[in-house]
Structure formats: structure tokens, C-alpha cells
C-alpha positions as CSV (number, residue, x, y, z in Angstrom):
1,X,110.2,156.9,70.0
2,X,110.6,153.5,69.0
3,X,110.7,153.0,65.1
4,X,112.3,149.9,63.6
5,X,112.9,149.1,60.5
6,X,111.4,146.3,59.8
7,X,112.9,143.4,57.6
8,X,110.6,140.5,57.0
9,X,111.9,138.2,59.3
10,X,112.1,140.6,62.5
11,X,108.6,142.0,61.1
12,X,107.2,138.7,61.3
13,X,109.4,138.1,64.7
14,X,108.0,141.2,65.9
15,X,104.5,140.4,66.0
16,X,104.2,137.8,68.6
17,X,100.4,136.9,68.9
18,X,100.2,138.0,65.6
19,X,102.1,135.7,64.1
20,X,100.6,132.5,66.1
21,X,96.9,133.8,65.0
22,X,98.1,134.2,61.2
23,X,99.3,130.5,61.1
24,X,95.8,129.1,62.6
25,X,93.5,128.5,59.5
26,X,90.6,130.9,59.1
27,X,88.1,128.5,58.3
28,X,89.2,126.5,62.3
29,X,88.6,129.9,63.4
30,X,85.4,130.5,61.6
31,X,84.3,127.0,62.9
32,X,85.0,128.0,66.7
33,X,83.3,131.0,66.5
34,X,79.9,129.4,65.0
35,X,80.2,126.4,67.7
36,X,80.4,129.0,70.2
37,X,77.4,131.6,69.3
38,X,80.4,134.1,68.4
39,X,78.8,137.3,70.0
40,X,81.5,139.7,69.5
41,X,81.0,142.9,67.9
42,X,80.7,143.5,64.3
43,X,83.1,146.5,62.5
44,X,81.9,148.8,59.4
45,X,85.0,150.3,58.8
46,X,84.4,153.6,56.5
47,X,86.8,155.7,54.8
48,X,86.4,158.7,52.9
49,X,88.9,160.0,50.4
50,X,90.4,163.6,50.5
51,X,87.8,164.5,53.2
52,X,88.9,167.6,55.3
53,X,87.1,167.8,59.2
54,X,85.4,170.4,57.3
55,X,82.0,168.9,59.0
56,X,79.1,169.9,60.7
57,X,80.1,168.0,63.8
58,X,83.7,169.7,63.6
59,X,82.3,173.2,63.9
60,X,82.1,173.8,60.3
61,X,78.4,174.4,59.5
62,X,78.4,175.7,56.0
63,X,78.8,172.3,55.3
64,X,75.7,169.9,55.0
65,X,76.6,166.5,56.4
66,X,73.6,165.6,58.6
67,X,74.4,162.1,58.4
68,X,78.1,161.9,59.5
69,X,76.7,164.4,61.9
70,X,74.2,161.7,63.2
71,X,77.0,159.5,63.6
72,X,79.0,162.2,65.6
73,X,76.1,162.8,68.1
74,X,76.2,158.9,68.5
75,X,79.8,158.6,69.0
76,X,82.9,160.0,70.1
77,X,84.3,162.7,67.8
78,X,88.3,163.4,68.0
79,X,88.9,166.7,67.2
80,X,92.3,166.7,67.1
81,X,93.3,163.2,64.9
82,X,96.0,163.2,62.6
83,X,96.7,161.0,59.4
84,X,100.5,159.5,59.3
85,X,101.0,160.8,55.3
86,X,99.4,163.4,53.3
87,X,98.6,161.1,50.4
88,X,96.3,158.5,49.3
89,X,98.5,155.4,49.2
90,X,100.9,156.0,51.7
91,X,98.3,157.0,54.3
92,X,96.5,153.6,54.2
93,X,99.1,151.8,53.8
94,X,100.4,153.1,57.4
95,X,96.7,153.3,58.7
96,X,95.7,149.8,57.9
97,X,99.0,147.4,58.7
98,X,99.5,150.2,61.9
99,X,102.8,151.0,61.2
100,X,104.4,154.1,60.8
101,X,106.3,155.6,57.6
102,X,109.6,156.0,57.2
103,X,112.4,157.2,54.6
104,X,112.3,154.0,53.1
105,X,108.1,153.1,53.6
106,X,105.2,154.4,52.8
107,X,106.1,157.5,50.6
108,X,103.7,158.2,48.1
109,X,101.0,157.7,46.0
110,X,100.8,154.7,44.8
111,X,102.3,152.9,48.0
112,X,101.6,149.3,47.9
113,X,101.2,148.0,51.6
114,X,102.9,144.4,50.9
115,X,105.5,145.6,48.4
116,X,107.0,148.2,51.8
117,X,106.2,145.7,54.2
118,X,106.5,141.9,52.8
119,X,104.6,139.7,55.8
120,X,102.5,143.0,56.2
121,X,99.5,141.8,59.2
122,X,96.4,144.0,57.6
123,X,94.2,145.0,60.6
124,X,92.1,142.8,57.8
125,X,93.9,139.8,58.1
126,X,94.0,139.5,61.3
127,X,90.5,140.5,62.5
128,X,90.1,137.5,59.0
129,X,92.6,135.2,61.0
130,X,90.2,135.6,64.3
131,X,87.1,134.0,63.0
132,X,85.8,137.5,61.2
133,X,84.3,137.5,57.5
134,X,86.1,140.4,55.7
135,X,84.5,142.4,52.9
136,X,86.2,145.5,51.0
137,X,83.9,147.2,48.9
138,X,85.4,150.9,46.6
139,X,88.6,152.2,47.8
140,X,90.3,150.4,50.9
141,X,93.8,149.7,50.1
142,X,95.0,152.3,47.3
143,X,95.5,149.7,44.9
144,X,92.0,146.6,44.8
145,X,94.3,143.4,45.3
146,X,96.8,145.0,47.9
147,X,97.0,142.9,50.5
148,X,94.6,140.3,48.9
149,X,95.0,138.1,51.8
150,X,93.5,140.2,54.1
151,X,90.1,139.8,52.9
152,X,87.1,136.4,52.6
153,X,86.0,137.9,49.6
154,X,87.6,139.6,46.4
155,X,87.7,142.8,47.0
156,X,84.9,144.9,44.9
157,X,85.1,148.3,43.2
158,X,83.4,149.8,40.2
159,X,85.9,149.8,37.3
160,X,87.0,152.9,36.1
161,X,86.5,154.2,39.4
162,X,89.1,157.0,38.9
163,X,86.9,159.0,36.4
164,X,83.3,158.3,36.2
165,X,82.0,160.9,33.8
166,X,78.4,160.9,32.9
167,X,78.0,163.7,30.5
168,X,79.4,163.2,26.7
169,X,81.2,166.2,26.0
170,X,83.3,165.4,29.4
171,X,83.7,161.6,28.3
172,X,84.9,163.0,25.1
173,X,87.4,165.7,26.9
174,X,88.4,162.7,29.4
175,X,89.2,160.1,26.2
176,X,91.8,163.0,24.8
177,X,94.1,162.8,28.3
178,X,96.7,160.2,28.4
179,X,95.4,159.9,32.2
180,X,91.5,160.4,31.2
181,X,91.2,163.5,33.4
182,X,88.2,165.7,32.0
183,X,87.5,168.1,33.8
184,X,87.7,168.9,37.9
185,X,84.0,169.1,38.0
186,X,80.9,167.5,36.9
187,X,77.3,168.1,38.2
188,X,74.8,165.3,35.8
189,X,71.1,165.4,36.9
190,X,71.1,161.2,37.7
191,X,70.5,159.2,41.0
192,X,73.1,158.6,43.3
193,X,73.7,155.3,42.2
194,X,74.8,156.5,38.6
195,X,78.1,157.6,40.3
196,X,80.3,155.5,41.4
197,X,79.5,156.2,45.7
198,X,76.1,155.3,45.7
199,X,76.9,151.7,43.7
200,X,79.5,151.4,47.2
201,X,76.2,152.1,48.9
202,X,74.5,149.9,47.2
203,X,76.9,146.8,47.1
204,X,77.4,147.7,50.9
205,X,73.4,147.5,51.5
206,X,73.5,143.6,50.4
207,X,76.9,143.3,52.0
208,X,75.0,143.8,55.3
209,X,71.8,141.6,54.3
210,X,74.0,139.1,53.8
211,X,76.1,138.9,57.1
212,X,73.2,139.6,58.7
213,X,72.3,136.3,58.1
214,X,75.9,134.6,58.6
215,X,76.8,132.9,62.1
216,X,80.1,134.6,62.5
217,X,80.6,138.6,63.0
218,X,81.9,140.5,60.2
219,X,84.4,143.5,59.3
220,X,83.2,145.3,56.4
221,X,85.0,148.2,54.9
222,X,83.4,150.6,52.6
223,X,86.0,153.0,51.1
224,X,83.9,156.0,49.3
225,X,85.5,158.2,46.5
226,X,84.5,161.5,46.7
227,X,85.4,163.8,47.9
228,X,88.6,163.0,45.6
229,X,88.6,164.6,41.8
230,X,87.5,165.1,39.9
231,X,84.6,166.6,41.8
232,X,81.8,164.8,40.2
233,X,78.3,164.0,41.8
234,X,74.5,164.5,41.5
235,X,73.4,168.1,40.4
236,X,71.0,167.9,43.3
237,X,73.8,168.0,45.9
238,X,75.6,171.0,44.1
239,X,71.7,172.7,44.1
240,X,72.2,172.3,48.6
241,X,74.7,175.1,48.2
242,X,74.1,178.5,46.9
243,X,77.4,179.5,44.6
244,X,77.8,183.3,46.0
245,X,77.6,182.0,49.9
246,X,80.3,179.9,49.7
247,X,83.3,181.2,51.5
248,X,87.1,181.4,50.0
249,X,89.8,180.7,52.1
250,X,91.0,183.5,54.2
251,X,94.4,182.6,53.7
252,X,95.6,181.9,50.0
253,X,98.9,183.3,50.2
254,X,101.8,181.6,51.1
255,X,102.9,181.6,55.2
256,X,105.3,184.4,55.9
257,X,108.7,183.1,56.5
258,X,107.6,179.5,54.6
259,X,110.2,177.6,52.9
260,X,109.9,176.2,49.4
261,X,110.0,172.9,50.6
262,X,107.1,173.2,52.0
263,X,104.8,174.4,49.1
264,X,104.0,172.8,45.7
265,X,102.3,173.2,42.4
266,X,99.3,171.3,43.5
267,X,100.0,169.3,39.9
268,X,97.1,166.7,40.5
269,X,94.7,169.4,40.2
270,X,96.5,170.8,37.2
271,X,96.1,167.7,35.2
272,X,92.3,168.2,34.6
273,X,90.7,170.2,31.8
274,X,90.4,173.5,32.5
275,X,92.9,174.1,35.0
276,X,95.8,177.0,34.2
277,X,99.0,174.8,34.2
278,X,101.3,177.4,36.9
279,X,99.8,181.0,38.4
280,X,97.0,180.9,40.7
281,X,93.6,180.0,39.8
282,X,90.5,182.9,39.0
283,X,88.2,183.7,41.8
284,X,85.4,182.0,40.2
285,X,86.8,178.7,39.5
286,X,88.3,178.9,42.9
287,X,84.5,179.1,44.3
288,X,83.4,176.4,41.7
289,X,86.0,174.0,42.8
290,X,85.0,174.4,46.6
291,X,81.3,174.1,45.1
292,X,81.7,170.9,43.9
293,X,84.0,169.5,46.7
294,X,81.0,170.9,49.2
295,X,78.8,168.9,46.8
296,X,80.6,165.9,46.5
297,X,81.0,165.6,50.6
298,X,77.2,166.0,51.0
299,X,76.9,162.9,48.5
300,X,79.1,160.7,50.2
301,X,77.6,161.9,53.6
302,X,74.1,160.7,51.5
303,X,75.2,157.5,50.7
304,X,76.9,156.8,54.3
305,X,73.6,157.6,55.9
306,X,72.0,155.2,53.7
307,X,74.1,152.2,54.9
308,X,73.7,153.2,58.4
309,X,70.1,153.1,58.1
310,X,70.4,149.7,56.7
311,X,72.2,148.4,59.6
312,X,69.7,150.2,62.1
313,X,66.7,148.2,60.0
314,X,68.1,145.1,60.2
315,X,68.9,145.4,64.0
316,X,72.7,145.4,64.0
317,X,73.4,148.7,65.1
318,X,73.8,147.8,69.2
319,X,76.4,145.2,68.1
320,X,78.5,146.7,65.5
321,X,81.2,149.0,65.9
322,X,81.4,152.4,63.2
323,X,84.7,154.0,62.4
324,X,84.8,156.9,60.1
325,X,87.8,158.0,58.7
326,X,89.3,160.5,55.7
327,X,92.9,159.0,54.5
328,X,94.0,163.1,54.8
329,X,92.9,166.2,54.7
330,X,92.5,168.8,51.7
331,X,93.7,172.5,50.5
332,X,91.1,174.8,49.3
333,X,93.5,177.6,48.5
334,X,94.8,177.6,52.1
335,X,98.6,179.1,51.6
336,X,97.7,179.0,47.7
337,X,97.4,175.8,47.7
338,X,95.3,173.1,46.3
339,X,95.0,169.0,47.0
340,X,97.1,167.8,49.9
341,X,101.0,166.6,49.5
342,X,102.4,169.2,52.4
343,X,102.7,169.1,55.7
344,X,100.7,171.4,56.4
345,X,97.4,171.7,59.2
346,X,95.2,171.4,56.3
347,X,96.8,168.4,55.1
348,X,97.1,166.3,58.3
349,X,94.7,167.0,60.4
350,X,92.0,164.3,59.5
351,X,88.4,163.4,60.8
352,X,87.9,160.1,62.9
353,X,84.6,159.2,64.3
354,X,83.8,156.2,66.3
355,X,80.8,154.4,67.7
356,X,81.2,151.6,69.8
357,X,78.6,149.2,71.7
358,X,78.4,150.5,75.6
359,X,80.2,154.0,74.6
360,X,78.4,157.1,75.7
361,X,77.3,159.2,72.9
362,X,78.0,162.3,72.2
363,X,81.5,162.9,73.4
364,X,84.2,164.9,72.1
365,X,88.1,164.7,72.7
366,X,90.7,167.3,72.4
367,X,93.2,164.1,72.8
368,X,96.0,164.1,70.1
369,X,95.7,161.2,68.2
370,X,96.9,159.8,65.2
371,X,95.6,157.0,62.6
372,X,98.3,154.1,63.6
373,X,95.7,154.2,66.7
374,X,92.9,152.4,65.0
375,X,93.7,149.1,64.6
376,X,94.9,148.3,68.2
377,X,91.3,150.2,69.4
378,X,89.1,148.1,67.0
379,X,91.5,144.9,68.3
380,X,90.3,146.0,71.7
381,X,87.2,146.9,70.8
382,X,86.2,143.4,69.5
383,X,88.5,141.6,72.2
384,X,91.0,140.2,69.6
385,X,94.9,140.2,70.6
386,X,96.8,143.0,69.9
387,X,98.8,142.1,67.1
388,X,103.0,142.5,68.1
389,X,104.1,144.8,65.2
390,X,102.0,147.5,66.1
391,X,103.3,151.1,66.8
392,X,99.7,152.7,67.3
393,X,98.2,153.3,71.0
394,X,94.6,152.4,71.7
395,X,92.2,155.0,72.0
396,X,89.4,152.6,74.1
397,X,90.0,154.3,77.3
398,X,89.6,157.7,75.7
399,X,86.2,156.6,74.2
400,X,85.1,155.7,77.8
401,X,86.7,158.9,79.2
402,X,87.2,161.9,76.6
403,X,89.3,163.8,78.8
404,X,92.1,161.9,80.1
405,X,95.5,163.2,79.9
406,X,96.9,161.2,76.5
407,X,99.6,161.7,73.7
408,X,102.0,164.2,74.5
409,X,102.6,164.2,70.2
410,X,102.0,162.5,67.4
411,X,104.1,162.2,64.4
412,X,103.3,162.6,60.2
413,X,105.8,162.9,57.2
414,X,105.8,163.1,53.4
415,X,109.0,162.1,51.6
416,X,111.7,164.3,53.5
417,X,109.5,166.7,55.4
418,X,109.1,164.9,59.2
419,X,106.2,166.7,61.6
420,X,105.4,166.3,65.4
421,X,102.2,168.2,66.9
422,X,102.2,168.8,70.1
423,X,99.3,170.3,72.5
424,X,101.0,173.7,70.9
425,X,103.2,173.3,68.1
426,X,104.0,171.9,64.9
427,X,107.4,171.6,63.6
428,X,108.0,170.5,60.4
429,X,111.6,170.1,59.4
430,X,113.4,168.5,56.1
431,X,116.6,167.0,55.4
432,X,119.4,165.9,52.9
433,X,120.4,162.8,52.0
434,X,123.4,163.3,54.9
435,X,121.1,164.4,57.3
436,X,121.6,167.9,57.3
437,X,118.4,170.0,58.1
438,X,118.2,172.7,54.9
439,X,114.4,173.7,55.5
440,X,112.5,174.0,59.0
441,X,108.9,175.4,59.7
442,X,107.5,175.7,63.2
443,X,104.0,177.3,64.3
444,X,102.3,178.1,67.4
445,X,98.9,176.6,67.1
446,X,98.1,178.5,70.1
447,X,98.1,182.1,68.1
448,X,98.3,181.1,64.5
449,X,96.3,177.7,64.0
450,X,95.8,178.5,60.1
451,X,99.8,178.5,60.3
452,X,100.1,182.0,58.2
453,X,103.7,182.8,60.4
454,X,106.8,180.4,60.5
455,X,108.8,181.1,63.7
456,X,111.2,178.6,63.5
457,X,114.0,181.1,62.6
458,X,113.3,183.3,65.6
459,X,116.0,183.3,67.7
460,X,114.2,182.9,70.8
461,X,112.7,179.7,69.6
462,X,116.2,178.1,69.5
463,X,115.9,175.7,72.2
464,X,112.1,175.2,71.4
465,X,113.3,173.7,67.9
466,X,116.2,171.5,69.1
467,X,113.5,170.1,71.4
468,X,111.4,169.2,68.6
469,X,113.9,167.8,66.1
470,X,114.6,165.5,69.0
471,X,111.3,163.8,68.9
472,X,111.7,163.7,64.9
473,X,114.7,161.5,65.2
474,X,112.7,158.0,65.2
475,X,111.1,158.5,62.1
476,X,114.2,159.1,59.5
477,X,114.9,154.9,60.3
């Protein structure tokens, strides 16, 4: 596997057609589109923080998410889809310019795409630079003005957007936090739109009356908060689930044979009100917090179904391609462990759904695939060249036929811990600043999916773990 490191000149080398559509004026582009009836397909790009493929359409039915369902039964779910990096930034930094992470890119949190990757082609930009009005409404990029380029409009979120608490003793428990973290919960009898994802709905709503009456097809990205913390939505949502039905994980200890490397002290969580600072949490606020993260996905599904309606009134839906995406996946006490940060199944395995125009609905594919895949598919998708830079593979043909044979592996890391899943494994390893391997995991998804038994110290898995450190060795460039 091919992963180099990019400098801005051989970046901006690298991406060939790319780099020819970048230099060609947007508003030349915009004009040949209008002059020519531009009827290629729109894109409402949707991501969803922290959301786990803990969905109806995933198998998961304790969940209520009739919407993103609905959009599942008219689509192609991919069951098996895998973010790049377990962590807000770093995930959509790699996701949106479709390049991988390395040691040196894309590490954390608070990963600014153009700071890693200076001449960084957004799939943004260049769907902008090929005649496309781009909107980005709530949470796209990690940080609003990443990337600023990228977009025909400023990019729009409510401010404050990392708290939103409605009720005053909370306001008042948020004000006394250096980072204004009440705390992990809140449940305020308001309409949808007094949180911060229904005003994305809303803005999103006359987004699409808008373009609808533009000459030129648009890609509009709605990036919803919740199901991030704190877990904060309408009380009406937390009144869908019944508090003594919903399940604890089945696994909340830590995987036998595990290294330290590969756990943590889930601190985000510990930085709200109410939270023990070390030891594990009670069982009751254990079921509260998966009560409100239940809740806040069943909101967000809410608002996502309103916008979809919207674009099935104003008769846009059969020219308009749908992506769903969550940035990661989520702990609920899986291993002990809460929030994501690990490289663990829970982490990394991530939901991606797709509707296309002339796609057959209602598919599903086993096909391993990972999130660097989405900007060459919606290149193809909307006939737009395949910018040179990227490292993603696209998954068109798979939406056309679910079952062909496809990715032998696909590849995640956070900081020094590199993973590769294969049909049956994943193999986790971590290394020191010379290179030396001082912490290994391996499971066999084909026995232990939940990933409760490291074998990778089992003798007989020797040649089994050389083989899998070898397809690691790409992404330490």
C-alpha cells in the first residue's frame, strides 16, 4: 500500500486533473453549467457525530431510527465501513480531502485539514471548482472556517454549538467549567428547534428552497451534533425509550490478554458534571448515559427525516445523491470503556448509507470499506474527474452490484496504534519512536466480533501476525 507523504508541491503535483480543475475559476465553471442545462446530480452530504451503526437498518432494533431506516430501505447499506481515525477532527479531515493519516497527519482532535495538508483539494472544493454551489451547514470540517475555500457560502453553525444547555441550573453548572461542560445529559421539554440539530434542520430546509431554484446543481453538507455530549435533546425523544429496557453492554470489562495501549480513561466523558473522575461508572448512570445517547440519535434521526421530506416535496429526490455518514463509532461501556479514542470494533466500525439516482434500493453489502472511499464514489457518481491525490477506491460498482468480491483490507490508526481488518481479523499493533512494536492486539472476528480475547501472543498465530504487520507498514510514512 501506497502511502506518500505528501509535501505541498508533490501534493499539488500529485493530483493531476485536480490541480487543472482547481486553477479554472468557479464562477467560468458555474457559467458553463447554466449555458448548458447542467443536469448532473445534486449531493446532500450528511454527517452525524459519534454515531455508532447501532441502527435499526444495522440489525439493532432497540434503537428508534425510522428515518435513517427509510433511507436504508432506499439505498445501499454497507455493513461493514470503517472510519480512517477514531476522533472527531482527524476523521474528517482524512474523510473529506480522501487521504489517509499518518504519523505525521491527521492525529487528533482538533486536526485542521489545511494546517496537515497545505494545498489540501476538499471533496468540497473540487465538486465547487466543477460548477457546484457548496453549502456547509453545523459540523463539517471540525473546526467552521477549515478549508474555507472549499465552500460558495460561509460556512454556518449555531454558536456555542459545543454546549447548548436549555435548563438554568445546567447553564449555571456549565458557566463554573473552564471548558463549560455541565452535565452529560440534559432532557428540556422544548421543540426540536430549541437545540442546536433542529436549527441544522431548519437552515438546511431553506438551504434546499433555495437551490431548488438555482440553475446549477448543488452539494450541501449538513453536519448534525448529536449524538456527541453532552447528551442533550428534547424530553420527548428520551420519553421513546423506557429507562429499565435499555440494555448494558455485555462486555464492560477489559479484553483478556489487552494491552494498556489499547485502553484509556475515556477523560472526555470525565470532564462533565457528575461524572466520577477514575473507577468505573454506577449501573444507573451507565443506563442514563445510554438513555440519552438512544435519545439524542432518535432526534438527529428526527431532524434528518425532516430534510429528506423537504427534498421529496420539492421534487429533487430522483436527482440528488444522499450519503450518510457518522465521523466514528462510540463506547457504551464496551471493554469499560466510554467515548471513542481506541482502536477498537466499537470505535471504527462506522455507518455509511448511500442513495444514488438509478441504484436499486434496498441493498446491503458485506464489502469492506473504508471512509477515504467517498469522495472518489460521489466524483463518479456526479461524473466529475477523479481528483489525482486520492488514496480511496470507489464504491460505484458495489452500489450497482452489492456482492462483488472488493477490498481484501482496509486500514485505521490513532496516534501510534495502526489497524488493518480483513474479511477475519483485526490486528492492531503500536510502536516506539524507533520502530519497535511494544504492544500488539489481534482478534478473530470470525469467533469473537465483540473482541473480548487478544490472540496475538498465541504462538500459533506467529506467521498470522508477521502477515499483518506487513500490510501495516504503509501507514507509519
Amino acid at each position: 500500500m501506497n502511502t506518500p507523504n505528501y509535501t505541498r508541491r508533490n501534493f499539488l503535483k500529485a493530483m493531476g486533473l485536480g490541480v487543472a480543475t482547481m486553477a479554472m475559476p468557479s464562477c467560468v465553471l458555474a457559467a458553463k453549467s447554466s449555458a448548458a442545462g447542467d443536469k448532473r446530480p445534486n449531493v446532500l452530504f450528511i454527517a452525524v457525530d459519534d454515531l455508532r451503526p447501532q441502527l435499526g437498518c444495522y440489525g439493532h432494533k432497540q434503537m428508534l431510527s425510522p428515518n435513517i431506516d427509510r433511507l436504508a430501505s432506499d439505498g445501499v447499506v454497507f455493513l461493514r465501513s470503517y472510519c480512517q481515525v477514531p476522533v472527531c477532527g482527524a476523521s474528517r479531515a482524512s474523510l473529506m480531502t480522501g487521504v489517509r493519516p499518518t504519523a505525521n497527519r491527521f492525529l487528533g482532535y482538533d486536526t485542521w485539514a489545511e494546517k496537515d495538508l497545505p494545498g489540501a483539494l476538499s471533496v468540497a472544493k473540487h465538486f465547487r471548482n466543477n460548477g457546484y454551489h457548496t453549502i456547509s451547514n453545523g459540523k463539517i470540517f471540525h473546526n467552521r472556517t477549515d478549508c474555507l475555500d472549499g465552500w460558495s457560502e460561509e460556512p454556518w453553525r449555531p454558536k456555542g454549538a459545543w454546549r447548548n444547555y436549555l435548563l438554568e441550573e445546567n447553564i449555571k453548572l456549565a458557566e463554573q467549567t473552564s471548558a463549560h461542560k455541565g452535565p452529560a445529559f440534559e432532557n428540556a421539554d422544548v421543540p426540536d428547534n430549541a437545540y442546536f440539530d433542529g436549527m441544522v434542520a431548519d437552515k438546511g430546509i431553506s438551504d434546499l428552497r433555495r437551490l431548488k431554484k438555482m440553475d446549477r446543481p448543488f452539494f450541501l453538507a449538513l453536519g448534525f451534533f448529536k449524538p456527541h455530549l453532552p447528551f442533550n435533546a428534547p424530553k420527548k425523544y428520551w420519553d421513546m425509550y423506557r429507562p429499565e429496557e435499555i440494555d448494558l453492554a455485555d462486555n464492560p470489562f477489559r479484553p483478556k490478554g489487552a494491552p494498556d495501549a489499547a485502553l484509556h480513561n475515556w477523560g472526555e466523558l470525565r470532564a462533565y458534571h457528575g461524572i466520577p473522575r477514575k473507577g468505573p461508572l454506577s449501573e444507573e448512570m451507565a443506563r442514563t448515559l445510554i438513555h440519552g445517547y438512544y435519545a439524542c440519535v432518535s432526534y438527529t434521526d428526527a431532524q434528518i427525516g425532516r430534510v429528506l421530506a423537504e427534498l421529496d416535496r420539492l421534487g429533487m429526490r430522483d436527482n440528488t445523491v444522499v450519503v450518510l455518514w457518522g465521523d466514528h463509532g462510540w463506547n457504551l461501556g464496551e471493554h469499560g470503556l466510554w467515548c471513542k479514542h481506541c482502536n477498537f470494533e466499537t470505535s471504527l466500525h462506522s455507518p455509511l448509507i448511500v442513495r444514488a439516482p438509478g441504484i436499486k434500493a434496498g441493498a446491503r453489502t458485506n464489502a469492506l470499506t473504508e471512509y477515504l472511499d467517498i469522495y472518489p464514489s460521489l466524483c463518479e457518481l456526479c461524473e466529475l474527474p477523479l481528483a489525482g491525490h486520492l488514496q480511496g477506491k470507489s464504491f460505484v460498482p458495489l452500489l450497482k452490484n452489492p456482492n462483488l468480491p472488493w477490498k481484501k483490507a482496509v486500514f485505521s490508526r490513532y496516534f501510534k496504534g495502526d489497524s488493518v481488518k480483513t474479511d477475519r481479523y483485526r490486528y492492531t499493533e503500536w510502536r516506539d519512536k524507533k520502530g519497535k512494536v511494544y504492544a500488539r492486539m489481534l482478534y478473530d472476528h470470525s469467533v469473537d466480533l465483540v473482541e473480548n480475547v487478544n490472540i496475538a501472543e498465541r504462538p500459533r498465530n506467529k506467521k498470522l501476525v508477521g502477515r499483518l504487520s506487513k500490510m501495516l507498514q504503509g501507514l507509519r510514512k
